[in-house]
Residue, then its C-alpha position, 0 to 999 in steps of 0.5 A: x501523515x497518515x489517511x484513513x482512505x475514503x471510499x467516497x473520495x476513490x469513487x470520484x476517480x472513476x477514469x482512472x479506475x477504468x483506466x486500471x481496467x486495461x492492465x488487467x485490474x478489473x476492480x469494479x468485477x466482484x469475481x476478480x482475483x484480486x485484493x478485495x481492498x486494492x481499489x483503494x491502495x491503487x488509486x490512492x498510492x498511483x496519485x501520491x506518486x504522480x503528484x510528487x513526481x509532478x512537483x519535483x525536479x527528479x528526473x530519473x527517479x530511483x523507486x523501490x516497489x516493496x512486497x510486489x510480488x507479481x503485481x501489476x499495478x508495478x507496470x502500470x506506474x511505469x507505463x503512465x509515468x514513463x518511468x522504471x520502478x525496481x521491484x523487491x520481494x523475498x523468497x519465502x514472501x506472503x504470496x509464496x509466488x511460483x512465477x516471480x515477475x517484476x522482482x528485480x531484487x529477490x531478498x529480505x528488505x531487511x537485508x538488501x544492500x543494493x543502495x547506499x543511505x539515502x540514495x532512493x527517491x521513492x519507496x512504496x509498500x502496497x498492502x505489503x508491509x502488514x505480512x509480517x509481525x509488529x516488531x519487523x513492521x517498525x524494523x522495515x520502516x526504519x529501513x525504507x527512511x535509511x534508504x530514503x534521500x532528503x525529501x525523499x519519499x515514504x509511502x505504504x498503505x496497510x490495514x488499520x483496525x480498532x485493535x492491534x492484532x493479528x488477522x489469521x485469514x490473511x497472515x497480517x498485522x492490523x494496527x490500530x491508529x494509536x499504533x500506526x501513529x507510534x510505529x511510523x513515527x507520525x502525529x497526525x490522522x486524515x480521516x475518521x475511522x467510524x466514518x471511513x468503516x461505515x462507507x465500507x459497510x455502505x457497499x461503496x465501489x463493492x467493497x462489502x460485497x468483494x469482502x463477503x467473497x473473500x471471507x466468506x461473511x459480513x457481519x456487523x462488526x466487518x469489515x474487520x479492517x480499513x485501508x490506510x494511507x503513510x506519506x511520509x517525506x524525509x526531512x533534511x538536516 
């Protein structure tokens, strides 16, 4: 399934939203360095997380964080759910980092051969998986579901336009719901994107303010793009 992430429903996690606070992503202060839109990927990829992992019987979960450059939402997973999370980027990554930190595997996913198939339980791409061009969206996806176990467990958030295309002031490909819905191999939408778009346009948790910082404009036809959400679970033989 695919979910057009709802500002008005992220509004309701307000504790924890405060919660993020306290490992540094201030997401309510309009002058944070961060993302203008990882209040939505956080609070929606940390709940699909929890809620899996509360109604399955793993254990010791083996979970890849994809594209995780230095992001510390990594170690705020592992703190609130007591568990590890192994961190991939590649070397030449969107970021470009100087300091890498919580990289345990500095290589291409497309390239990585640390597991065997179907070995991993879950694989996350926060904002991530959009750094790169159409054709290697679909080639990283086809290579998370190899990696995935049985009921294992996909998910990414990314941007969704009105057009496919590519967004020069970010280096990204933003699809369009006709294309995610092919590229992800998915028939069903959460979510209206004209209404979505307007809650973000409406200012809801800041949105259009930390917008406007980041590019400098809001306009009628902004925000260019809106968050959404791939949960994806690996289906048995």
């Amino acid at each position: 399934m695919i979910e057009l992430i709802s500002p008005k429903s992220v509004k309701k996690e307000m504790e924890l939203i405060q919660d993020f606070d306290s490992f540094g992503l201030k997401h309510l202060d309009i002058n944070s360095p961060l993302g203008w839109n990882y209040i939505l990927d956080h609070t929606w990829l940390y709940r699909m997380i929890e809620n899996y992992l509360n109604t399955s019987l793993i254990r010791e979960p083996v979970i890849l964080d994809v594209g995780c450059g230095n992001s510390s939402f990594h170690n705020f997973v592992e703190d609130k759910l007591n568990i590890e999370v192994l961190g991939l980027d590649r070397p030449a990554g969107y970021c470009h980092q100087n300091k890498l930190k919580n990289v345990d595997f500095n290589v291409d996913f497309l390239k990585f051969k640390k597991y065997a198939e179907e070995t991993v339980d879950i694989i996350y791409w926060l904002s991530s998986i959009e750094h790169n061009k159409l054709d290697d969206i679909k080639a990283l996806y086809e290579k998370s579901m190899y990696f995935l176990r049985p009921g294992g467990l996909l998910l990414v958030t990314f941007p969704i336009s009105q057009e496919t295309s590519w967004f020069d002031q970010s280096q990204q490909t933003n699809m369009s719901i006709k294309t995610a819905l092919k590229v992800f191999e998915e028939k069903k939408v959460c979510g209206r994107y004209k209404k979505t778009r307007k809650e973000f346009q409406n200012n809801i948790l800041y949105l259009k303010d930390k917008y406007e910082k980041r590019y400098g404009k809001f306009d009628r036809n902004d925000p260019e793009f809106i968050v959404g959400g791939l949960y994806k679970i690996k289906a048995s033989l």
